[in-house]
matplotlib code that plots the C-alpha trace (Angstrom):
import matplotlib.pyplot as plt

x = [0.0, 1.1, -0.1, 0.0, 0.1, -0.6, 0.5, 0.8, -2.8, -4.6, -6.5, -4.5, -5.1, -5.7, -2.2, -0.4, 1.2, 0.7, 3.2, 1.6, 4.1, 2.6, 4.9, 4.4, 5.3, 4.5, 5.4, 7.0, 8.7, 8.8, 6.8, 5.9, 4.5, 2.6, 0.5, -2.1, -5.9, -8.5, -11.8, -14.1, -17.6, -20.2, -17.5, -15.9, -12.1, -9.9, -6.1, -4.2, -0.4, 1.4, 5.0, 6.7, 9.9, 11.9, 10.5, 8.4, 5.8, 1.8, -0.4, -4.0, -4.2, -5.7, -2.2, 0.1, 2.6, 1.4, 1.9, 4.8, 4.8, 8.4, 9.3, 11.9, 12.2, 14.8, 12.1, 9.1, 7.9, 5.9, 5.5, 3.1, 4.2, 0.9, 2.2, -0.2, -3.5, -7.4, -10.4, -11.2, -8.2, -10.1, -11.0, -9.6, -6.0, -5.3, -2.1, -2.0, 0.7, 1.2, 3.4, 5.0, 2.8, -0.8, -1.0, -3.1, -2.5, -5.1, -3.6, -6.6, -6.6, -5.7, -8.1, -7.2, -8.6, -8.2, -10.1, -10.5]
y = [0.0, 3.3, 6.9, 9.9, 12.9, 16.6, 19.9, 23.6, 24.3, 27.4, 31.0, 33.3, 36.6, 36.6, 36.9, 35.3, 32.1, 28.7, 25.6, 22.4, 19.2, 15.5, 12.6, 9.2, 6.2, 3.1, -0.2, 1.7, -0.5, 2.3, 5.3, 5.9, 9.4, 11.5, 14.1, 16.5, 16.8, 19.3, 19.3, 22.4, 21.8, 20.8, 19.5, 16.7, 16.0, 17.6, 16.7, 19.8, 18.5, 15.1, 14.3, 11.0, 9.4, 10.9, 14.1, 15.1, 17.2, 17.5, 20.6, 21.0, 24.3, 26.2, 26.0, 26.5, 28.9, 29.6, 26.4, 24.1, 20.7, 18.9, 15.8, 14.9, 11.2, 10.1, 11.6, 10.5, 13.8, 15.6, 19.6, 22.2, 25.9, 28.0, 31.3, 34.3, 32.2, 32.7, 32.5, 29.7, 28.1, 27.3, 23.8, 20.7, 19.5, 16.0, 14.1, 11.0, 8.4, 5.5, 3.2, -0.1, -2.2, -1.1, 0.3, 4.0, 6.2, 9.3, 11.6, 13.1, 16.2, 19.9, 22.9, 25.8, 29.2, 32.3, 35.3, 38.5]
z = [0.0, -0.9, 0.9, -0.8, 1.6, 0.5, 1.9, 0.8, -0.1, 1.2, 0.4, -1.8, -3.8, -7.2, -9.1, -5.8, -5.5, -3.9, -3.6, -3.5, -2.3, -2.2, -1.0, -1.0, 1.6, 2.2, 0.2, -3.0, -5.6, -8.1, -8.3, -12.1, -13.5, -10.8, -11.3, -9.8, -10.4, -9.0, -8.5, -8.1, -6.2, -8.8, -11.0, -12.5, -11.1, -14.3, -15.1, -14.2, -14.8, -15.0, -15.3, -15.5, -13.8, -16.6, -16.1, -19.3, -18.2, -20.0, -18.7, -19.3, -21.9, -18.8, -16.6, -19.3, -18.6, -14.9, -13.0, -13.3, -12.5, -10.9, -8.7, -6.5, -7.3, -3.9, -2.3, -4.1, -3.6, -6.5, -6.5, -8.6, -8.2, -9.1, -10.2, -11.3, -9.8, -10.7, -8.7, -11.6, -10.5, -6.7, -5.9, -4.2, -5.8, -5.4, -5.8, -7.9, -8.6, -10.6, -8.6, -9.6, -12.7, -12.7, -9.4, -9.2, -5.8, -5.0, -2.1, 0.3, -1.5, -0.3, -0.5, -2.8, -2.3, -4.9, -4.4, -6.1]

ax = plt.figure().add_subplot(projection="3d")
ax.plot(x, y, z, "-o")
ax.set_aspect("equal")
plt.show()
């Protein structure tokens, strides 16, 4: 079993910045590409940014050029910088990572906040 564990989330001016950091323990044999999700209330739960052990990256259109995905593979530890944030960008962001063959890891999510 592997846990995903979130942190960095909170409320933030529009235009500010956020750091959001998800690690993962537990029984890793080998974390494949991780990535983060979100989920705004009365929405579905949209891809936001991936990136895979060797570090290619693949943003949804509506990040592009504001957040940036990076990992920190000794540390299993994934990271999305949110630069220049929107009120659309507020909802729930949630870790994911593919470990070992097959297996699919969701974190508990972290609250983000952007007002305006």
């Amino acid at each position: 079993q592997v846990h995903l564990v979130e942190s960095g989330g909170g409320l933030v001016q529009a235009g500010g910045s956020l750091r959001l950091s998800c690690t993962a323990s537990g029984s890793i044999v080998r974390i494949n590409a991780m990535g983060w999700y979100r989920q705004a209330p009365g929405k579905q739960r949209e891809l936001v940014a991936t990136i895979t052990s060797g570090s290619s990256t693949n943003y949804a259109n509506s990040v592009k050029g504001r957040f940036t995905i990076s990992r920190d593979n000794a540390r299993n530890t994934v990271y999305l910088q949110m630069n220049s944030l929107k009120p659309e960008d507020t909802a729930v962001y949630y870790c994911n990572a593919h470990e070992g063959v097959g297996y699919v890891y969701w974190g508990q999510g972290t609250q983000v906040t952007v007002s305006s």
